[in-house]
CHARMM-style PDB file with segment names, atoms N, HN, CA, C and O in Angstrom:
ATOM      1  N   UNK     1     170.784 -12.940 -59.686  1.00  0.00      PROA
ATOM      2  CA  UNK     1     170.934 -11.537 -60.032  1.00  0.00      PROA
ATOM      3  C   UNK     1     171.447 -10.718 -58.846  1.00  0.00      PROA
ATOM      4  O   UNK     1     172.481 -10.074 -59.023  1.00  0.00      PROA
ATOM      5  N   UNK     2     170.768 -10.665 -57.514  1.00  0.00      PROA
ATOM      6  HN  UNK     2     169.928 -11.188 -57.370  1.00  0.00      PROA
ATOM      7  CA  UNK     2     171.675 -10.188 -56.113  1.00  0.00      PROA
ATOM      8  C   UNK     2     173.081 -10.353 -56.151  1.00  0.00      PROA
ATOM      9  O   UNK     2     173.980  -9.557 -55.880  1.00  0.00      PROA
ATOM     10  N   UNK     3     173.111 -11.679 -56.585  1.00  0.00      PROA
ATOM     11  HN  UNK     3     172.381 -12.326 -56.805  1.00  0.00      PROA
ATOM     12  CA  UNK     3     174.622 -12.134 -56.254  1.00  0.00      PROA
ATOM     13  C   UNK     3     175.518 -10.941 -56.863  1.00  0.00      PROA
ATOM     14  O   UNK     3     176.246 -10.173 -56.233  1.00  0.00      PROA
ATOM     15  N   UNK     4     175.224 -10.992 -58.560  1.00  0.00      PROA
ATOM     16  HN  UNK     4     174.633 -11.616 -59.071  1.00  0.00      PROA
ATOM     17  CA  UNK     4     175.914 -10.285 -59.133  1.00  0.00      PROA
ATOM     18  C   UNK     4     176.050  -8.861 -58.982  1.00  0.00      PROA
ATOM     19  O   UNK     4     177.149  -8.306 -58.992  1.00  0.00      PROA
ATOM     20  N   UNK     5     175.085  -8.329 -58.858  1.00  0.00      PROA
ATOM     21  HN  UNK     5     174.192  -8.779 -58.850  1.00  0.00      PROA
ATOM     22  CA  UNK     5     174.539  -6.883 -58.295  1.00  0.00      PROA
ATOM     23  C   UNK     5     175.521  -6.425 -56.961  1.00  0.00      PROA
ATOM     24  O   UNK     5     175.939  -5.274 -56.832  1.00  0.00      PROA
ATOM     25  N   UNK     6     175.820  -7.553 -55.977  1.00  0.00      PROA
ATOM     26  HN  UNK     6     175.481  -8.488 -56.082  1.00  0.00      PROA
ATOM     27  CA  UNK     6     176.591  -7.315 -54.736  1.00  0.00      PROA
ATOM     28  C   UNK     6     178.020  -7.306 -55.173  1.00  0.00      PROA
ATOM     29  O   UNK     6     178.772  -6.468 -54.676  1.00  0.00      PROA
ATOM     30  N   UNK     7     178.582  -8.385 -56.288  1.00  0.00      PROA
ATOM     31  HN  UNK     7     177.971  -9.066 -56.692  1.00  0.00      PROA
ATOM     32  CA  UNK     7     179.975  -8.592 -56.232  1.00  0.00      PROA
ATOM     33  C   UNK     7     180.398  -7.187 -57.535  1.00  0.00      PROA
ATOM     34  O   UNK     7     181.484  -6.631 -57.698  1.00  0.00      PROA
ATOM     35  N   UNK     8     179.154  -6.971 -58.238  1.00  0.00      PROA
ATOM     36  HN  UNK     8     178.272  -7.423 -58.106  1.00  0.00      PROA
ATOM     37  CA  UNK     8     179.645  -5.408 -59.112  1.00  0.00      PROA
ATOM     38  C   UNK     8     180.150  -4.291 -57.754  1.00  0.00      PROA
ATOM     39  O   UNK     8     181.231  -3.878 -57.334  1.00  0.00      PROA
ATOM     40  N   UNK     9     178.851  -4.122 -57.422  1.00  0.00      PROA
ATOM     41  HN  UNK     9     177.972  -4.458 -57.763  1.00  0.00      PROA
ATOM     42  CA  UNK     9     179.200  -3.239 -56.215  1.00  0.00      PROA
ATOM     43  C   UNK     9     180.234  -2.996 -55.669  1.00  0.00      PROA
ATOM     44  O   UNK     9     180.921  -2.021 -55.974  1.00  0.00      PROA
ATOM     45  N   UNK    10     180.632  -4.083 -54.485  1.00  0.00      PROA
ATOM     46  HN  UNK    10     180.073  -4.875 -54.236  1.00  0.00      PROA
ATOM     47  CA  UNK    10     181.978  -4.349 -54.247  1.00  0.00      PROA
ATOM     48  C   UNK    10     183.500  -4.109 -54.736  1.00  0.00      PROA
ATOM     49  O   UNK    10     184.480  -3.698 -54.115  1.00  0.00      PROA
ATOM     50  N   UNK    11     183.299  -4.603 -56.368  1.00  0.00      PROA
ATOM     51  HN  UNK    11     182.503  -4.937 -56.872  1.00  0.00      PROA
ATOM     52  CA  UNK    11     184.219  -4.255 -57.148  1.00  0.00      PROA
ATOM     53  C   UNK    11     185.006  -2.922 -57.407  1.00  0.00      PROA
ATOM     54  O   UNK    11     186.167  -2.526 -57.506  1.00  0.00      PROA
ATOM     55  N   UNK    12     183.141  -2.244 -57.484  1.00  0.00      PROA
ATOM     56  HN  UNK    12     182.197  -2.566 -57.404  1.00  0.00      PROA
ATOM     57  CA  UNK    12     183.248  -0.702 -57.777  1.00  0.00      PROA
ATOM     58  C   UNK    12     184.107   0.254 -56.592  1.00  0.00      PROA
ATOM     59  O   UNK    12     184.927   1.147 -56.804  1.00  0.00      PROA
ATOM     60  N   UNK    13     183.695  -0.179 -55.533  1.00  0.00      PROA
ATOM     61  HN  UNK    13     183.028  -0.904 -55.361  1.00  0.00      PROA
ATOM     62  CA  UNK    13     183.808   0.553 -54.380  1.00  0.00      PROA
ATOM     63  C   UNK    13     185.556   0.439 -54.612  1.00  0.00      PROA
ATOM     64  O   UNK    13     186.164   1.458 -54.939  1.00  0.00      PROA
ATOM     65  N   UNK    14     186.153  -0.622 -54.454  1.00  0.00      PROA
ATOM     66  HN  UNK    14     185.659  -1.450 -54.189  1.00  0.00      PROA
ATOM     67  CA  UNK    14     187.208  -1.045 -54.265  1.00  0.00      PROA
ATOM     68  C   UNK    14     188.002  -0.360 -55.484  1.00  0.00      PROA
ATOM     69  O   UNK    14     189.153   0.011 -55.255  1.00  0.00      PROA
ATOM     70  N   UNK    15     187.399  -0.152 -56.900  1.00  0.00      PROA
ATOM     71  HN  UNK    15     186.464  -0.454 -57.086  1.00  0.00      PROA
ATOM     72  CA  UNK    15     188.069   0.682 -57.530  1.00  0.00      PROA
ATOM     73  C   UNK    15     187.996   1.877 -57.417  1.00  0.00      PROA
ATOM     74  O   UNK    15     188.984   2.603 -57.525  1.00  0.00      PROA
ATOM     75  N   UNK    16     186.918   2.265 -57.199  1.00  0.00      PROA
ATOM     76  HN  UNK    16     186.115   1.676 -57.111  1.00  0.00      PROA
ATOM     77  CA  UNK    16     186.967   3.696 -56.757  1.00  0.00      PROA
ATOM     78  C   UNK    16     187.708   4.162 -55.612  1.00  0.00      PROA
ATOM     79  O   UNK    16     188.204   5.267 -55.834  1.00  0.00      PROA
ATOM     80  N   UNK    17     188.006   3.615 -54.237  1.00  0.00      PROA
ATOM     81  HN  UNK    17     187.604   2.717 -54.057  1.00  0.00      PROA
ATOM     82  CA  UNK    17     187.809   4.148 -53.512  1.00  0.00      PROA
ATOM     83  C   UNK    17     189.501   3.168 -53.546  1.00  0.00      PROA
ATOM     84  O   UNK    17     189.676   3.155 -52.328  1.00  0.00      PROA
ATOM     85  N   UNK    18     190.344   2.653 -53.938  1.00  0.00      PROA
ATOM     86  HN  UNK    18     190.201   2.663 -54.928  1.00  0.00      PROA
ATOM     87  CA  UNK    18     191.594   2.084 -54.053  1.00  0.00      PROA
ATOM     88  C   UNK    18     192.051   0.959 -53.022  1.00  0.00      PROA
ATOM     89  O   UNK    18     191.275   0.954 -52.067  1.00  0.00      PROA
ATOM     90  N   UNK    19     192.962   0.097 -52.913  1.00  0.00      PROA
ATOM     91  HN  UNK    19     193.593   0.101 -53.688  1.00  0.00      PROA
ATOM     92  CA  UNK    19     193.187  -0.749 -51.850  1.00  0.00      PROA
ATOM     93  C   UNK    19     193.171  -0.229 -50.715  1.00  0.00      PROA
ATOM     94  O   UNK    19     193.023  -1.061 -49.820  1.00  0.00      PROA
ATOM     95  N   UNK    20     193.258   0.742 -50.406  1.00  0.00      PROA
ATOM     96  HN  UNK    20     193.378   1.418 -51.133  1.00  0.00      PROA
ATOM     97  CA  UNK    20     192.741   1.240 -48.842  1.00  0.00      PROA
ATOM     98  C   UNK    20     191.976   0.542 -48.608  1.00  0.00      PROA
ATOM     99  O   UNK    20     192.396  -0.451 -48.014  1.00  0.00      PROA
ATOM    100  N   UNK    21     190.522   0.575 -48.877  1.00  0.00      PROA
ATOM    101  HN  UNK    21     190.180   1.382 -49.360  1.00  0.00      PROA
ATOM    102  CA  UNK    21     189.485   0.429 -49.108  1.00  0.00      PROA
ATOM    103  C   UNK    21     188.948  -1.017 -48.521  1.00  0.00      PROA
ATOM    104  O   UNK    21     187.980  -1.280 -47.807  1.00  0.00      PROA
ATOM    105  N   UNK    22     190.012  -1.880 -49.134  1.00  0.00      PROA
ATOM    106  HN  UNK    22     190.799  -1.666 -49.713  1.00  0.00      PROA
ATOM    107  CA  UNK    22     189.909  -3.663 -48.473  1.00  0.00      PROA
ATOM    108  C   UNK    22     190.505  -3.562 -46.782  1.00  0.00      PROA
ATOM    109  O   UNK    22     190.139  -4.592 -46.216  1.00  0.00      PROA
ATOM    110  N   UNK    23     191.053  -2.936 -46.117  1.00  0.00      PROA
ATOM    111  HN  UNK    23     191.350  -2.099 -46.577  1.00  0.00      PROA
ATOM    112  CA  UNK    23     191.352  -2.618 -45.133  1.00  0.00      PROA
ATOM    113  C   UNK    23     190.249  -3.052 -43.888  1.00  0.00      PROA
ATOM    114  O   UNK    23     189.100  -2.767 -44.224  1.00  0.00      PROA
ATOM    115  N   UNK    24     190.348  -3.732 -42.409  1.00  0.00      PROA
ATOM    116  HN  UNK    24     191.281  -3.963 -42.135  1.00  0.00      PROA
ATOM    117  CA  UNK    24     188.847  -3.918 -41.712  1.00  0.00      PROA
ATOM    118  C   UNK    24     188.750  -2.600 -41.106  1.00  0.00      PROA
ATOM    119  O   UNK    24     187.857  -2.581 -40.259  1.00  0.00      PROA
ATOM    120  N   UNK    25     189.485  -1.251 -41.272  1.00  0.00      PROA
ATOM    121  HN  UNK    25     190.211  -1.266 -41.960  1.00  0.00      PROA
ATOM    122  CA  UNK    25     188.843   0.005 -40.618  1.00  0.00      PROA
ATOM    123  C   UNK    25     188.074   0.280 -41.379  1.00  0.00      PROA
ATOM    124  O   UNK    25     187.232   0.447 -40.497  1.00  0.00      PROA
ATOM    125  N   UNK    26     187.481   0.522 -42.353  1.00  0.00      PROA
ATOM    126  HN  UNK    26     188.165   0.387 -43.070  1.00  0.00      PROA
ATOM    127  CA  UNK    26     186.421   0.533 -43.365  1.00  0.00      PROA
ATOM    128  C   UNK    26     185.227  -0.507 -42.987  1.00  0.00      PROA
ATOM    129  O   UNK    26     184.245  -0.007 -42.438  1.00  0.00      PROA
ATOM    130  N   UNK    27     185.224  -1.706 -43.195  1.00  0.00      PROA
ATOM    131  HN  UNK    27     186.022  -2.112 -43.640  1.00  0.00      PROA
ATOM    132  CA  UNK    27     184.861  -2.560 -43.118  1.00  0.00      PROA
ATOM    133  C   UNK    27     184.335  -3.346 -44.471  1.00  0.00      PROA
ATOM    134  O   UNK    27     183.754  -4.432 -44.450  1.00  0.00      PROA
ATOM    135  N   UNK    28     184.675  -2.533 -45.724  1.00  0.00      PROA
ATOM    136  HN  UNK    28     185.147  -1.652 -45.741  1.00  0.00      PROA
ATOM    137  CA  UNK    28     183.832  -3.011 -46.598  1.00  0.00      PROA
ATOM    138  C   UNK    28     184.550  -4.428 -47.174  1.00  0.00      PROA
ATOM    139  O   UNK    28     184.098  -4.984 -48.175  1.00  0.00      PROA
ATOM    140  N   UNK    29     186.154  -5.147 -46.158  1.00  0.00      PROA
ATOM    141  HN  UNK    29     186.521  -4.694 -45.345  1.00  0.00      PROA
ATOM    142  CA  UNK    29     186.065  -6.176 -46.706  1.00  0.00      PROA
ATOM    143  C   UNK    29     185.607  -7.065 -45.950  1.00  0.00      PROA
ATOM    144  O   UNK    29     186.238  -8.121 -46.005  1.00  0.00      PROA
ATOM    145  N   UNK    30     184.366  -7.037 -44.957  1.00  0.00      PROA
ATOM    146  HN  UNK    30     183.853  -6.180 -44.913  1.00  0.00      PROA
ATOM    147  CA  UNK    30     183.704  -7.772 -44.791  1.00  0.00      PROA
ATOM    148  C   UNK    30     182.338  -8.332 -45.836  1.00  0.00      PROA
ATOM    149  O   UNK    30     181.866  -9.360 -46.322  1.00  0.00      PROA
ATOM    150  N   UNK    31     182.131  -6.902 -45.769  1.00  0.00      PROA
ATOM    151  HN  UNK    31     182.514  -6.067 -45.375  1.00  0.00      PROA
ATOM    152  CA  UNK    31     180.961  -6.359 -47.161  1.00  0.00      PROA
ATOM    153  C   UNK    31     181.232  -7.495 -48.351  1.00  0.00      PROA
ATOM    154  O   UNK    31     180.314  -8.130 -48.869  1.00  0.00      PROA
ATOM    155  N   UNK    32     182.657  -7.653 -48.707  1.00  0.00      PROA
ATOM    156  HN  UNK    32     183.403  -7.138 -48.286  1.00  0.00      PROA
ATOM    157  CA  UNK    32     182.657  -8.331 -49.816  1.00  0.00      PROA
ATOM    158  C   UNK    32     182.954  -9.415 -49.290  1.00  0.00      PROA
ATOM    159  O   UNK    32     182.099 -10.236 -49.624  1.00  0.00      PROA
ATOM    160  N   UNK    33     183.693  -9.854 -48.658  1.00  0.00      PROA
ATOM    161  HN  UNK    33     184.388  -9.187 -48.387  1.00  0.00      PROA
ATOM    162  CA  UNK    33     183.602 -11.665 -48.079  1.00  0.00      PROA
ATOM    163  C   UNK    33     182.426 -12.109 -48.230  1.00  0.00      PROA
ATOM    164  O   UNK    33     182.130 -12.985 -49.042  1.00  0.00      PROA
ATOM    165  N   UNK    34     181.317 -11.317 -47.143  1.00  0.00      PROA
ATOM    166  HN  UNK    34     181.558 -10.605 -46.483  1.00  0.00      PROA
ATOM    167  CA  UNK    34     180.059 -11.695 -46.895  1.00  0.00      PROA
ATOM    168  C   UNK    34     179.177 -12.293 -48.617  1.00  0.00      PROA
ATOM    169  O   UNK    34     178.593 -13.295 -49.030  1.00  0.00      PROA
ATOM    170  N   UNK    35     179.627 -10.783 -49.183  1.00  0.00      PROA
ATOM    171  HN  UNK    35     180.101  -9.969 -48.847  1.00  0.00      PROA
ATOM    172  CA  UNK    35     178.892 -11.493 -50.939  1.00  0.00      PROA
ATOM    173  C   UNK    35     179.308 -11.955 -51.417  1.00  0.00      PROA
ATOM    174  O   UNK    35     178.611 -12.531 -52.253  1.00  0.00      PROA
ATOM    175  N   UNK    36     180.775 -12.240 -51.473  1.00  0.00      PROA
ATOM    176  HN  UNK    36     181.341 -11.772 -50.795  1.00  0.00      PROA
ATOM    177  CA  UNK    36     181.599 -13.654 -52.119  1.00  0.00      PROA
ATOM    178  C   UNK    36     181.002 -14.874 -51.792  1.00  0.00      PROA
ATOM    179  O   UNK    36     180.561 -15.561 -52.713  1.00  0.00      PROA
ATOM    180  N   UNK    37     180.867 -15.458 -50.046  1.00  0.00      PROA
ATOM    181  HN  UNK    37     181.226 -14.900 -49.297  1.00  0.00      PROA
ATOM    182  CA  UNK    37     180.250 -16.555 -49.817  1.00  0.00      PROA
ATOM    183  C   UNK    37     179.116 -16.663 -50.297  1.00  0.00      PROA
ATOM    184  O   UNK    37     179.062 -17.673 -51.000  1.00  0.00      PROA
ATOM    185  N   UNK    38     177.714 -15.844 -50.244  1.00  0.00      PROA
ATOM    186  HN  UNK    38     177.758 -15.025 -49.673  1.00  0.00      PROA
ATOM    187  CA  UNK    38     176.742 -16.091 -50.797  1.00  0.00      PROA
ATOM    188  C   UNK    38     176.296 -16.191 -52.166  1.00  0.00      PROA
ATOM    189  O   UNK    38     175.301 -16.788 -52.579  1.00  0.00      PROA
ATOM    190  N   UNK    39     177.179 -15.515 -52.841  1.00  0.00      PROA
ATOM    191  HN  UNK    39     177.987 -15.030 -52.506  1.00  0.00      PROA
ATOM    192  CA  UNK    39     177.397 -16.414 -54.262  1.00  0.00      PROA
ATOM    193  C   UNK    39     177.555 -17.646 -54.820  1.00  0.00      PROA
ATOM    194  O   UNK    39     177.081 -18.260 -55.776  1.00  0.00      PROA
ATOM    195  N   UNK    40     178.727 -17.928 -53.550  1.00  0.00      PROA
ATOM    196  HN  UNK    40     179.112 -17.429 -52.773  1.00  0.00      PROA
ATOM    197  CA  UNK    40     179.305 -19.726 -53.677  1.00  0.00      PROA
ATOM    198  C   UNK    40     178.343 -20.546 -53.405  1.00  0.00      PROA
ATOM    199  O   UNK    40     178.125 -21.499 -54.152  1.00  0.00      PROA
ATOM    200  N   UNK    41     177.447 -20.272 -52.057  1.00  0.00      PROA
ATOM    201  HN  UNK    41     177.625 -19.497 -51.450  1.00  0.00      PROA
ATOM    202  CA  UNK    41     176.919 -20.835 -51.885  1.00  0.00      PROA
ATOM    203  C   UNK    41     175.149 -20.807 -52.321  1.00  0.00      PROA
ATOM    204  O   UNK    41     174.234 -21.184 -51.590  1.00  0.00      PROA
ATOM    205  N   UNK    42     175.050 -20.357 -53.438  1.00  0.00      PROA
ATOM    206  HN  UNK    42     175.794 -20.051 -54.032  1.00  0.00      PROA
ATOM    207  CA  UNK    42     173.622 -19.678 -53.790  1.00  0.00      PROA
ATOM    208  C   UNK    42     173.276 -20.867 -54.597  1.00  0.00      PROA
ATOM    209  O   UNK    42     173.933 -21.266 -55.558  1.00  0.00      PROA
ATOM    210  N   UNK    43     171.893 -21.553 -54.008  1.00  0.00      PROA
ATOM    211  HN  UNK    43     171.359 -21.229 -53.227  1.00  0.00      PROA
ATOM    212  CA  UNK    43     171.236 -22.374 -54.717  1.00  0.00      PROA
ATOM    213  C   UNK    43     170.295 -22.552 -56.044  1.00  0.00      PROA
ATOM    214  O   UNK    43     169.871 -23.472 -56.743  1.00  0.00      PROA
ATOM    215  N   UNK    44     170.200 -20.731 -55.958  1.00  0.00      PROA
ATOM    216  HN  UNK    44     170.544 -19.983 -55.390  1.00  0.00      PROA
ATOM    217  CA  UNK    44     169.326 -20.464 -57.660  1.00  0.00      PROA
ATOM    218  C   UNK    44     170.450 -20.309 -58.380  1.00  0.00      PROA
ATOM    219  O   UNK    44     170.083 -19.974 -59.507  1.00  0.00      PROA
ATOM    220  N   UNK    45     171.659 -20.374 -58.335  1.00  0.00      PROA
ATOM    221  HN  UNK    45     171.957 -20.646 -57.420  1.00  0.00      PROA
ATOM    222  CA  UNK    45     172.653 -20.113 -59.168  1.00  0.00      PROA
ATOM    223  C   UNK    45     172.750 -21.869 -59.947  1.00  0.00      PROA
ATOM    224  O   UNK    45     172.912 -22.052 -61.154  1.00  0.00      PROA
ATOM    225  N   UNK    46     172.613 -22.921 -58.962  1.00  0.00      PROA
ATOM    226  HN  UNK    46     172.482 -22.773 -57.982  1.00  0.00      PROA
ATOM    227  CA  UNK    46     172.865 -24.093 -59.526  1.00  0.00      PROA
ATOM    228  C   UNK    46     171.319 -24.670 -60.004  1.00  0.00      PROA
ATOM    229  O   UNK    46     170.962 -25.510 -60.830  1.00  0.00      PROA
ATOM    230  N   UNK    47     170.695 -23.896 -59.180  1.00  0.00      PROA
ATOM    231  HN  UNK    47     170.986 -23.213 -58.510  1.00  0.00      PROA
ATOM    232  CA  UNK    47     169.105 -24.562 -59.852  1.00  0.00      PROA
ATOM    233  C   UNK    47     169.058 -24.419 -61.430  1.00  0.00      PROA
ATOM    234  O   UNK    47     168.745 -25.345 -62.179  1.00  0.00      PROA
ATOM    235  N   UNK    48     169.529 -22.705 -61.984  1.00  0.00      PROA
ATOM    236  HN  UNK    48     169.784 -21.953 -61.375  1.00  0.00      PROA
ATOM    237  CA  UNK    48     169.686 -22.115 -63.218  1.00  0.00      PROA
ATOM    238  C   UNK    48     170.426 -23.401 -63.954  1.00  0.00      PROA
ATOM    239  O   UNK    48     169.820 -24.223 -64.641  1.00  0.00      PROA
ATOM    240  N   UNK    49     171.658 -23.421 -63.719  1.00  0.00      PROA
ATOM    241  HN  UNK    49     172.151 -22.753 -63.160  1.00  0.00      PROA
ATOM    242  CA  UNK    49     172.918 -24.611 -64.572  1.00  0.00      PROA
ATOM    243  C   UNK    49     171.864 -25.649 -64.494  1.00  0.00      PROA
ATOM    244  O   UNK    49     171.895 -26.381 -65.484  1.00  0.00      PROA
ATOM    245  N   UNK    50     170.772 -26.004 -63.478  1.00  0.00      PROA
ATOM    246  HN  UNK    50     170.747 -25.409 -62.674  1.00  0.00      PROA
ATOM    247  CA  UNK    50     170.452 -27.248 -63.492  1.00  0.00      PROA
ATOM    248  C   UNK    50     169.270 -27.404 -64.595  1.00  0.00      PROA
ATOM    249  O   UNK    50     169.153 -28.424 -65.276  1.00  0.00      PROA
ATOM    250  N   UNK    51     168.486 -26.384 -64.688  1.00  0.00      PROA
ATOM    251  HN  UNK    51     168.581 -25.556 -64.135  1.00  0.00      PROA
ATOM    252  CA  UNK    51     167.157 -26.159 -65.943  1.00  0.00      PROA
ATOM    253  C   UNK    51     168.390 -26.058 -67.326  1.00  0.00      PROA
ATOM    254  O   UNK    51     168.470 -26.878 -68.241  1.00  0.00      PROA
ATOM    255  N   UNK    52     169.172 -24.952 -67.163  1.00  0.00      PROA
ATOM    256  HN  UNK    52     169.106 -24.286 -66.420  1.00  0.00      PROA
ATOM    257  CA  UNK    52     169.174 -24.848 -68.392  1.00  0.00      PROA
ATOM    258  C   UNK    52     170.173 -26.229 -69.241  1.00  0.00      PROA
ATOM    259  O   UNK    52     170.281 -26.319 -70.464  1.00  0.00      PROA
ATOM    260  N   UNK    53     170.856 -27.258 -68.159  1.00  0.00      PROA
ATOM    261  HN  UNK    53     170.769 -27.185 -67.165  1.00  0.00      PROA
ATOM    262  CA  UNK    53     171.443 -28.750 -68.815  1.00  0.00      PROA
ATOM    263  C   UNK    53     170.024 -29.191 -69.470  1.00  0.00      PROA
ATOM    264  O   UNK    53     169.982 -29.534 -70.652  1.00  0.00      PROA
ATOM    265  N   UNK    54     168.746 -29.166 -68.571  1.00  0.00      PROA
ATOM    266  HN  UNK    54     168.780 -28.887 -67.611  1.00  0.00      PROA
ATOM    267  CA  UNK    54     168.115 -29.946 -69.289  1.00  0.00      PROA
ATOM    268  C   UNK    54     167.187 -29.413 -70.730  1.00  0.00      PROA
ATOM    269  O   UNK    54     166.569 -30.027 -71.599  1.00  0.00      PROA
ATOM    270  N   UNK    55     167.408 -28.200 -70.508  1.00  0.00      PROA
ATOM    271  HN  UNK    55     167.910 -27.701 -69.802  1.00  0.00      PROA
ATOM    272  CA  UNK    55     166.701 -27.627 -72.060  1.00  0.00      PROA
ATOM    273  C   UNK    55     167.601 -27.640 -72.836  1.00  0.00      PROA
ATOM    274  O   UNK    55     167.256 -28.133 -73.909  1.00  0.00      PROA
ATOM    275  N   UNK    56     168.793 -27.269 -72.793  1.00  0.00      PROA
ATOM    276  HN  UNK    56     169.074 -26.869 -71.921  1.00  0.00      PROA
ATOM    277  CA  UNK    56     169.318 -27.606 -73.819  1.00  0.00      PROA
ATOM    278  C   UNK    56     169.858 -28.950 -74.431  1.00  0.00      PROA
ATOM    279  O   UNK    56     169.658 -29.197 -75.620  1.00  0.00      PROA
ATOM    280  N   UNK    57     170.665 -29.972 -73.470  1.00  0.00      PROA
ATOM    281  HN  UNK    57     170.828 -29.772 -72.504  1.00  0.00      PROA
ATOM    282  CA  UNK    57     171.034 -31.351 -73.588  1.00  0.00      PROA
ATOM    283  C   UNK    57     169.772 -32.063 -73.328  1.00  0.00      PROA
ATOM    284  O   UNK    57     169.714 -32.968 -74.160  1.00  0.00      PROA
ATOM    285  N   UNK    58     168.761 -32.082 -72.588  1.00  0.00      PROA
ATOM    286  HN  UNK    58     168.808 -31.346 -71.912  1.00  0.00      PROA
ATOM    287  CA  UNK    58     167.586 -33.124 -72.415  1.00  0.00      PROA
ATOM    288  C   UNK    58     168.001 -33.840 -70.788  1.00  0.00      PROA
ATOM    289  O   UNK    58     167.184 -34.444 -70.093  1.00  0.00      PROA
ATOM    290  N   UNK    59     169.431 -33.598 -70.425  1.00  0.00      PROA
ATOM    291  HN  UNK    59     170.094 -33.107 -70.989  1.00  0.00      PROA
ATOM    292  CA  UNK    59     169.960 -34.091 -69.168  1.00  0.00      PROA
ATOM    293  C   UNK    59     168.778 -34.180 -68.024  1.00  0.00      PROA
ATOM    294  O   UNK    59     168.256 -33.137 -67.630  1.00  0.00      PROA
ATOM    295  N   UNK    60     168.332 -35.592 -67.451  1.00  0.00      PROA
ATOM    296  HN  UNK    60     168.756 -36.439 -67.771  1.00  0.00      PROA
ATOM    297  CA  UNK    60     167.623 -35.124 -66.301  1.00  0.00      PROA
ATOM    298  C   UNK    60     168.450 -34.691 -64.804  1.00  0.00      PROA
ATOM    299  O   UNK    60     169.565 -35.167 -64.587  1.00  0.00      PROA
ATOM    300  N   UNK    61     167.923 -33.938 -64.009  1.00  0.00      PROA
ATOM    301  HN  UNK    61     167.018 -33.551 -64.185  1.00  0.00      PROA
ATOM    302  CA  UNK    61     168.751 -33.402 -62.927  1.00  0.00      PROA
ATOM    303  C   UNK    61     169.158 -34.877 -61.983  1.00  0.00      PROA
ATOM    304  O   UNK    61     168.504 -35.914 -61.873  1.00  0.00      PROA
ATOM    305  N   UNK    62     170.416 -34.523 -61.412  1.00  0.00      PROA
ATOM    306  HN  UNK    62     170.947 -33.681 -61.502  1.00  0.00      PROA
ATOM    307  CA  UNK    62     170.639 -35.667 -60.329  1.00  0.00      PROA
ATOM    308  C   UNK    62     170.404 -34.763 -59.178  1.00  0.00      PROA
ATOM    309  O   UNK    62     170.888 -33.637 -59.061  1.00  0.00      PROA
ATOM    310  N   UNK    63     169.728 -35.275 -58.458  1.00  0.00      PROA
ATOM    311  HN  UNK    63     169.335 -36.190 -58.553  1.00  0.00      PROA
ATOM    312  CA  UNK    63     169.371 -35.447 -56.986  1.00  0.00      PROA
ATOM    313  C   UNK    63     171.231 -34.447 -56.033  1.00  0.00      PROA
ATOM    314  O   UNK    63     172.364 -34.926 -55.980  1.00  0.00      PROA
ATOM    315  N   UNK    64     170.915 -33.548 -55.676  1.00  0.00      PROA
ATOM    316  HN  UNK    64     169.995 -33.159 -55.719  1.00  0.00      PROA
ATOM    317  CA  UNK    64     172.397 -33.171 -55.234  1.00  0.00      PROA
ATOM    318  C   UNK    64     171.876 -32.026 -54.271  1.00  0.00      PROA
ATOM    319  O   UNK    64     170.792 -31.474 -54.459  1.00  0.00      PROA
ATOM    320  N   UNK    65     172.811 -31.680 -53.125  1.00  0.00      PROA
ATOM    321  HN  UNK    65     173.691 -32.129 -52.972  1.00  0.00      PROA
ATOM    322  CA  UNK    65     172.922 -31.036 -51.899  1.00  0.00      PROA
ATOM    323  C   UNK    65     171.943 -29.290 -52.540  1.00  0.00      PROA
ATOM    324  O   UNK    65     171.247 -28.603 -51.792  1.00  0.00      PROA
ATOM    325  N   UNK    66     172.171 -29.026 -53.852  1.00  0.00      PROA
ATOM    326  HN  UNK    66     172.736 -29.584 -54.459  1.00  0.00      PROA
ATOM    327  CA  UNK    66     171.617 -27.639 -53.863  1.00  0.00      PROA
ATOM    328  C   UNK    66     170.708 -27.585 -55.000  1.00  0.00      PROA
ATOM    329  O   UNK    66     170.115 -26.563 -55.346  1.00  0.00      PROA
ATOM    330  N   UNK    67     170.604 -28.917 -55.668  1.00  0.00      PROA
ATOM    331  HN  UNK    67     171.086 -29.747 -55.388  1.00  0.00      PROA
ATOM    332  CA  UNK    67     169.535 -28.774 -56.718  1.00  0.00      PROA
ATOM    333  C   UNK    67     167.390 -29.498 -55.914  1.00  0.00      PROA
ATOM    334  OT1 UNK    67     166.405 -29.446 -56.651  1.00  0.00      PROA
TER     335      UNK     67
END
């Protein structure tokens, strides 16, 4: 839910406030790099895909770097 909450944000700013905005005198495209990566790399994001394979298919989880 952060994840998403950060990359709305981001979005917003950037529409509101126009491609200026992605510019590093601002800085806010660090702002969004920063919540892009932690999205990619967010482990409740794959834990989620990983419960909900097995409630719905019965799939048991494989053993993997973020589950």
């Amino acid at each position: 839910m952060p994840a998403r909450v950060g990359l709305a944000v981001s979005s917003e700013v950037f529409e509101v406030m126009g491609a200026r905005s992605a510019t590093q005198a601002y800085g806010f495209d660090r702002f969004w790099r920063n919540v892009r990566t932690h999205t990619l790399h967010n482990p409740a994001e794959y834990k989620k895909r990983t419960v909900g394979a097995f409630v719905l298919t019965g799939e048991f989880p494989v053993p993997a770097m973020y589950r």
